[in-house]
Structure formats: C-alpha cells, structure tokens
N, CA, C and O atoms as a DFTB+ gen file, in Angstrom:
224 C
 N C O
     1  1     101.885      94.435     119.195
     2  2     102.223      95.294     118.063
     3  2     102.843      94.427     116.962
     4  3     103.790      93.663     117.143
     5  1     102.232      94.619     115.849
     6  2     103.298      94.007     114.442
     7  2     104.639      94.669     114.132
     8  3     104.956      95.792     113.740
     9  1     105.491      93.262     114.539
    10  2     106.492      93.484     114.695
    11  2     107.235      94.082     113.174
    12  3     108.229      94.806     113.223
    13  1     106.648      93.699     111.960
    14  2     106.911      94.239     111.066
    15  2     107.171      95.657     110.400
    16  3     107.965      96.174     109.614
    17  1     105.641      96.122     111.435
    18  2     105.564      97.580     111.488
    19  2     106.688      98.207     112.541
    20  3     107.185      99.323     112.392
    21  1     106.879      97.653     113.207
    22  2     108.080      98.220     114.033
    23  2     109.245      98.207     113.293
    24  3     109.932      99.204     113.069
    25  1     109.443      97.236     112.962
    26  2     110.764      97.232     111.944
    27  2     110.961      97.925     110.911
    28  3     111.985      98.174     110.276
    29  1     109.736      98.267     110.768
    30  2     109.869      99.263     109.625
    31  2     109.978     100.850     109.969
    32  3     110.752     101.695     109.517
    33  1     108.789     100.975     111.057
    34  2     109.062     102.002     111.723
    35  2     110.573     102.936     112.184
    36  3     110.894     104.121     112.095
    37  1     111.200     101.767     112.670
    38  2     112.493     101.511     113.236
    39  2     113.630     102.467     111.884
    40  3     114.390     103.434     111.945
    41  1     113.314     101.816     111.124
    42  2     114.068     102.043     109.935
    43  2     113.860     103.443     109.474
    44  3     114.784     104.198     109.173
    45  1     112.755     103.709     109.439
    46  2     112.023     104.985     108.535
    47  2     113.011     106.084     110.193
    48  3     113.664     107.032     109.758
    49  1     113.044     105.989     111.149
    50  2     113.713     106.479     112.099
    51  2     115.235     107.127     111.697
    52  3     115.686     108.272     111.665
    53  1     115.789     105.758     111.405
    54  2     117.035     105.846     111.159
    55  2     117.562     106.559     109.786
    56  3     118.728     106.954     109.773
    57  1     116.990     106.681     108.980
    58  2     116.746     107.217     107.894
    59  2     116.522     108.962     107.736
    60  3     117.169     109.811     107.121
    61  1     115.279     109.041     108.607
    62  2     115.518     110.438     108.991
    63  2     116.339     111.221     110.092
    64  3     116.543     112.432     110.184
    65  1     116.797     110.058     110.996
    66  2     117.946     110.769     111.243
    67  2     119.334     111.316     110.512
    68  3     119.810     112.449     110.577
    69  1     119.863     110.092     109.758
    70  2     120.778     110.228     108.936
    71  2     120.450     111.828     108.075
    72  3     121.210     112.796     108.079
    73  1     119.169     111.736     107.412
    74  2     119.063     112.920     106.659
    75  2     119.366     113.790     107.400
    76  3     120.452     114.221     107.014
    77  1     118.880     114.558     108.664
    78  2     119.327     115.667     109.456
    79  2     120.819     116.023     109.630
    80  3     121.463     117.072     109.664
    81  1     121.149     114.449     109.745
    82  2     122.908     114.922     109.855
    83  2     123.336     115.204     108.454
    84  3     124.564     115.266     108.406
    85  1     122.718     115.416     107.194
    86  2     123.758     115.028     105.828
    87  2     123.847     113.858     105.471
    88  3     124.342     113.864     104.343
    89  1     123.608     112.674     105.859
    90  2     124.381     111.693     105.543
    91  2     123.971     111.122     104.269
    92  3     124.786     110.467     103.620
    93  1     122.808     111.303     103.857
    94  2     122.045     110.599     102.903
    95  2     122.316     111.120     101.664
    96  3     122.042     112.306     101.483
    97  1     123.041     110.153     100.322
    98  2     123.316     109.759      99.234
    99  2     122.545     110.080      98.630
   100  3     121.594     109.383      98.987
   101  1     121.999     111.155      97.349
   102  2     120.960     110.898      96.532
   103  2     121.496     110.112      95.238
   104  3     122.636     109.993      94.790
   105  1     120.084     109.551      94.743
   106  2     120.722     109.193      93.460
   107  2     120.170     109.866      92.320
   108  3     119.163     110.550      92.500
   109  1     120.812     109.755      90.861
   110  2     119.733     109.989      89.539
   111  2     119.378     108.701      89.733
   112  3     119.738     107.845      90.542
   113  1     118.182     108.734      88.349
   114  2     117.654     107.804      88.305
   115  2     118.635     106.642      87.229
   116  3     118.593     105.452      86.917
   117  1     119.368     107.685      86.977
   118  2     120.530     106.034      86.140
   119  2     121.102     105.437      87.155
   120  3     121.092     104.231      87.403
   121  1     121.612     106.305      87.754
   122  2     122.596     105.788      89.141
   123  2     121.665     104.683      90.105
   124  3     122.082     103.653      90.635
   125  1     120.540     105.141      90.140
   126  2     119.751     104.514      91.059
   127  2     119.145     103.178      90.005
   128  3     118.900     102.154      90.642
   129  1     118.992     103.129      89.112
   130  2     118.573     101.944      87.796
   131  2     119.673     100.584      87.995
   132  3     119.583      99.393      88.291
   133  1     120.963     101.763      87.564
   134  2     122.682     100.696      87.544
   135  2     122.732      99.348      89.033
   136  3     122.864      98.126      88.959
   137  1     122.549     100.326      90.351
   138  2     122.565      99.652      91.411
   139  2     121.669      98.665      91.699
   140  3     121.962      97.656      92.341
   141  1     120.060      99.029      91.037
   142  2     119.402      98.417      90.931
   143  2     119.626      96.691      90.570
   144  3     119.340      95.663      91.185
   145  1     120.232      96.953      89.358
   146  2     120.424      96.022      88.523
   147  2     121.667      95.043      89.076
   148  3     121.603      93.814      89.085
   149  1     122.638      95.715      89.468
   150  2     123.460      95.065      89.991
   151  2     122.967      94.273      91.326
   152  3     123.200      93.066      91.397
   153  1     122.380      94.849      92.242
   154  2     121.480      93.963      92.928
   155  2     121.252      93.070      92.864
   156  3     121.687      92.127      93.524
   157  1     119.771      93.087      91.265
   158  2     119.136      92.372      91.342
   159  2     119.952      90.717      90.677
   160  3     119.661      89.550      90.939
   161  1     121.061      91.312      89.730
   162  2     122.370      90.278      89.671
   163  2     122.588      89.451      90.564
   164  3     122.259      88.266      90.511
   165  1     123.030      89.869      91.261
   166  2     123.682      89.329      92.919
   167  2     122.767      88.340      93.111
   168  3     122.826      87.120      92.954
   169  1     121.704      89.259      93.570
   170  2     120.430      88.412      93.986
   171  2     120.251      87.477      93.197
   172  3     119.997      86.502      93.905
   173  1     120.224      87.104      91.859
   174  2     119.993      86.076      91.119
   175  2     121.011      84.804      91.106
   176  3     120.820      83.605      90.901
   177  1     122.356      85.687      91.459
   178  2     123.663      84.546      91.154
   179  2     123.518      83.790      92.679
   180  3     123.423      82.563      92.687
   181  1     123.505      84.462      93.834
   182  2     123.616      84.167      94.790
   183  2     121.980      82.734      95.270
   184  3     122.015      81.840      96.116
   185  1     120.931      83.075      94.409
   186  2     119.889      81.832      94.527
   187  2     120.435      80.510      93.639
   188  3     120.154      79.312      93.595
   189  1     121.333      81.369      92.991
   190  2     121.950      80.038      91.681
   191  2     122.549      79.041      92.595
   192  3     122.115      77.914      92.831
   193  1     123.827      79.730      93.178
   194  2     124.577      79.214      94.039
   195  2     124.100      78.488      94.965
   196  3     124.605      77.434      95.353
   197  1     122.874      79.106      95.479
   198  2     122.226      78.238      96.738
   199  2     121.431      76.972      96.147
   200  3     121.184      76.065      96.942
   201  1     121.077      76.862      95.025
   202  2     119.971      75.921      94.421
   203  2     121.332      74.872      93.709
   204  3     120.915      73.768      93.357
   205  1     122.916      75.114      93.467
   206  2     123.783      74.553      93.146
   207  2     123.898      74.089      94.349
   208  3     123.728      72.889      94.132
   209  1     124.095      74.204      95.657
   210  2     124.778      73.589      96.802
   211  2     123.622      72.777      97.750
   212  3     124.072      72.010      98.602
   213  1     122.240      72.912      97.637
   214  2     120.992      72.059      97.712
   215  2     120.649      71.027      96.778
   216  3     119.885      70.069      96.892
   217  1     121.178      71.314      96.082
   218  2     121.814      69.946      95.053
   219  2     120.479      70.706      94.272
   220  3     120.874      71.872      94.307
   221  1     119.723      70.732      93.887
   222  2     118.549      70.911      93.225
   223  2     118.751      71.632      92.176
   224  3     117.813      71.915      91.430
C-alpha cells in the first residue's frame, strides 16, 4: 500500500473525528488568508536561516 495514501488517509480520519466531537475551528476567508501568510513567512524566514547556517 502507498504509504502516502495512508498518511493521508490517516489524517482525513482524524479530522473527521475531531469534527463529530466539535472540535474543528472554522475560518473566514481573511482569517484563513492572515494565517496563511504568516505561515508562509515562517516558512520563508526559517529556509533563510537554514541556507544562513549551511553556509550557502
């Protein structure tokens, strides 16, 4: 089996469980844009950092 698909599978699981209990957060779409972005921040500073400490 692709283990990918399991992992994903896996996930899509956990997900709808959470929903049954309540647990799941909706967002708007600003709210969901903002986080986005902040993310994708992170994500950018954090390759900086790594490409600063690989010397490169």
């Amino acid at each position: 089996m692709n283990p990918n698909l399991e992992f994903h599978k896996q996930k899509l699981a956990e997900i709808l469980e959470r929903d049954k209990r309540g647990e799941l957060k909706t967002y708007s779409k600003e709210e969901f844009e903002a986080l986005q972005k902040k993310h994708d921040q992170e994500l950018l500073e954090k390759y900086a950092n790594n490409k600063k400490v690989s010397g490169q």
